[in-house]
N, C-alpha and C positions, 0 to 999 in steps of 0.2 A: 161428383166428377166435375173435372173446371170445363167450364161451357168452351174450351179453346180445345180440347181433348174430346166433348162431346161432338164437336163438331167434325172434328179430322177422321173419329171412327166413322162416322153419320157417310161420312164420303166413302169413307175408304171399304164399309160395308155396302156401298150400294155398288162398288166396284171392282166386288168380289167375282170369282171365276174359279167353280167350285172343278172344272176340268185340271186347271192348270194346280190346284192347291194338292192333290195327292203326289205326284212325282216331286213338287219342291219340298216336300214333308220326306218326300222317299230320301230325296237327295243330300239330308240336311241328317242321314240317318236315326229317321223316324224322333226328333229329340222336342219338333215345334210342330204346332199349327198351322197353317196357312191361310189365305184368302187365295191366294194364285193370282196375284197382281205383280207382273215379271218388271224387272229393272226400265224397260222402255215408258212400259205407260206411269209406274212410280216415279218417273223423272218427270213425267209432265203434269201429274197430278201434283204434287206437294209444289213445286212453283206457282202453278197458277192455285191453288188453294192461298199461299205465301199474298199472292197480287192482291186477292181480293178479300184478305183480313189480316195482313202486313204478318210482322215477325209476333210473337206475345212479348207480354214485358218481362226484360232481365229480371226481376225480383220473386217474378213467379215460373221460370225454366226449372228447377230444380222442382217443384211441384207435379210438370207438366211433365217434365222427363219422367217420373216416377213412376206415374199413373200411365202413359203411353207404355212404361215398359214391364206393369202388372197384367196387359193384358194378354192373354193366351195367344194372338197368330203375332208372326213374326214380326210382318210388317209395321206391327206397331213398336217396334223396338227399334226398326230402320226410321221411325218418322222421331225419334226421338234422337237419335243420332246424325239425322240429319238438320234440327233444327239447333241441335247443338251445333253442329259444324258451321252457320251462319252464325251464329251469334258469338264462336268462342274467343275473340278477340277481346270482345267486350267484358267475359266475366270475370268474376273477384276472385279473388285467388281460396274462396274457402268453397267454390266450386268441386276443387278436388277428389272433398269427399262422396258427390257425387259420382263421380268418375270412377271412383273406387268401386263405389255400389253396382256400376253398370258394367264393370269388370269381372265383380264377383257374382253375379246372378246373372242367370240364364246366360252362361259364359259357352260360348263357341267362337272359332276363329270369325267367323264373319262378321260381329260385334265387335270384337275384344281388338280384333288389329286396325278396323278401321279407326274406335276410340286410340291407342295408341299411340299410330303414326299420326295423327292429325290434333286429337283436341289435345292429350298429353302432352302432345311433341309443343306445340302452341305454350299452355300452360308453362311449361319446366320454362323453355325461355323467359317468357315475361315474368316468372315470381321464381328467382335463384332460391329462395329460402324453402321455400314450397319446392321447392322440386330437391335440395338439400336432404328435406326431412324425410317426402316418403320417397326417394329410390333408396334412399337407405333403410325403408322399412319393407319396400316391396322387393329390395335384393334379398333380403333372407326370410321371404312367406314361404309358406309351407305350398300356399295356395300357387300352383303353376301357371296360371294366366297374369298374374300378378308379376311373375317374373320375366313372363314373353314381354308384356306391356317391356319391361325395364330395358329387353334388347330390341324393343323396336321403334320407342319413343322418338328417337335420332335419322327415321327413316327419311325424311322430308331437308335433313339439315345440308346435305351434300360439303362444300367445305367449311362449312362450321361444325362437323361433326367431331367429336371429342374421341381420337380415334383409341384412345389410351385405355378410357375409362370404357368406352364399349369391349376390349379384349380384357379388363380385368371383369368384366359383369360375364364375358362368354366363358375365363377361366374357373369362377364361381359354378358355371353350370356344367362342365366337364365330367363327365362318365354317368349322366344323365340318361335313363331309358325312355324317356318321356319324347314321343315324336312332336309334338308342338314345343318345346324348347328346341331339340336340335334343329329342326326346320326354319324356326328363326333366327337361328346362331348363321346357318347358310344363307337365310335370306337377310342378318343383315349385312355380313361381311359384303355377300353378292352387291348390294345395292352400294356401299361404298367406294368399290373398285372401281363403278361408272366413275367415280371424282379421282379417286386416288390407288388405281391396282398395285403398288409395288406395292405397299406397306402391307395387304390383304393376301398377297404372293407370301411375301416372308414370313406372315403370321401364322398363314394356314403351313406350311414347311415347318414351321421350329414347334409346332403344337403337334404333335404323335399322338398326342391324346383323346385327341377331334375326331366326334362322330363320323362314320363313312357320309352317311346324311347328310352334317352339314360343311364334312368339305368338299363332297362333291356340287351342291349349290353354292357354294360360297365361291368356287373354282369355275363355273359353268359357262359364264361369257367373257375369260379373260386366258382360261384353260390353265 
C-alpha cells in the first residue's frame, strides 16, 4: 500500500463513528460500507490532512486513486475523488483512463456525477482529442454510467456549453427506462436554462419523446 494511502486510512480509521456508519450504508441502499464520517467533519479532515503532507505527486495519483478506491467503506472513494478534484488541472491527458475506471467500478450516482461534472468536464476542455475519442466511445457503452458521465460532463460549462451536441447525446438516450439517464437528461437540460431557457423551452416542446422524468426536471425552474 503507498505510505500516502497508508496514511489517509490511518486517520480516516481512527475517525470512524460506528453510530453514524449503518444509516449512511442504509441510505446508499445497502450497496457500500461506511466509517460514518458525515460530509462536515470530511471537509475538515482531508484539508487539513492536505496542510500537513501537501497534495501527493502527479505521477503517483492514478496509484493512489486506485488503491483509495479498492478499499471497502465509502469514504475512501470520496478521498480519492477529492484529491483528484485538486489536482485535475494539472493531469495529462492519459488520466482519462483512470477516470473511466472510477466510473466503471463501485459506480453509484454519488461518485460517478461528482467525477463527471467536475474532473471530466475539466479534462474534455483541456485535451479536444481526448474528449473527441471517448464521448464517442462512451456515447454508445452499453455501460449506463458511462453515458450519464456524457450528459453531464457540460454541467459546470454554463455559456460555453455545446447546446447542440448535449440534445443530440439526450436524443441518443430517448425511450430509455433507466432512471439514472432520464434523471440526467432533466438535470442537464435544468442546469442550462439558468444560462439560456429559450433554447431548453423549445427543445423540451418539439421532443414528444422525452421522458415524464426528464421533462418535468428539465422544466422545473423555468416552468
Amino acid at each position: 500500500m503507498h505510505s500516502y494511502v497508508r496514511s489517509l486510512k490511518s486517520l480516516f480509521e481512527q475517525n470512524a463513528n460506528p453510530a453514524n456508519a449503518g444509516p449512511m450504508k442504509k441510505y446508499m441502499r445497502d450497496q457500500f460500507e461506511y466509517l460514518g464520517i458525515k460530509s462536515p467533519q470530511f471537509k475538515e479532515l482531508l484539508p487539513e490532512f492536505i496542510r500537513q503532507n501537501g497534495l501527493p505527486p502527479i505521477q503517483e495519483l492514478d496509484r493512489i486513486a486506485r488503491e483509495l478506491w479498492n478499499l471497502p467503506q465509502r469514504e475512501f472513494q470520496y478521498l480519492a475523488i477529492g484529491l483528484i478534484g485538486k489536482m485535475e488541472k494539472q493531469l495529462g491527458e492519459d488520466f482519462i483512463t483512470t477516470l473511466e475506471y472510477l466510473i466503471t467500478t463501485k459506480s453509484w450516482w454519488d461518485t460517478v456525477d461528482t467525477i463527471a461534472g467536475h474532473s471530466v468536464g475539466v479534462m474534455f476542455k483541456r485535451f479536444p482529442k481526448v474528449k473527441a475519442k471517448y464521448l464517442k466511445k462512451w456515447r454508445k457503452s452499453e455501460n449506463f454510467w458511462l453515458r450519464r458521465t456524457t450528459l453531464l460532463f457540460q454541467l459546470g460549462y454554463k455559456e460555453e456549453t455545446d447546446f447542440e451536441l448535449l440534445c443530440e447525446i439526450i436524443r441518443e438516450n430517448l425511450g430509455s427506462d433507466e432512471f439514472f439517464i432520464n434523471k440526467a437528461i432533466g438535470w442537464a437540460l435544468r442546469q442550462y436554462a439558468w444560462t439560456d431557457p429559450a433554447p431548453v423551452k423549445k427543445f423540451v416542446k418539439a421532443t414528444k419523446e422525452l421522458h415524464p422524468l426528464s421533462r418535468r426536471e428539465a422544466l422545473k425552474n423555468i416552468g
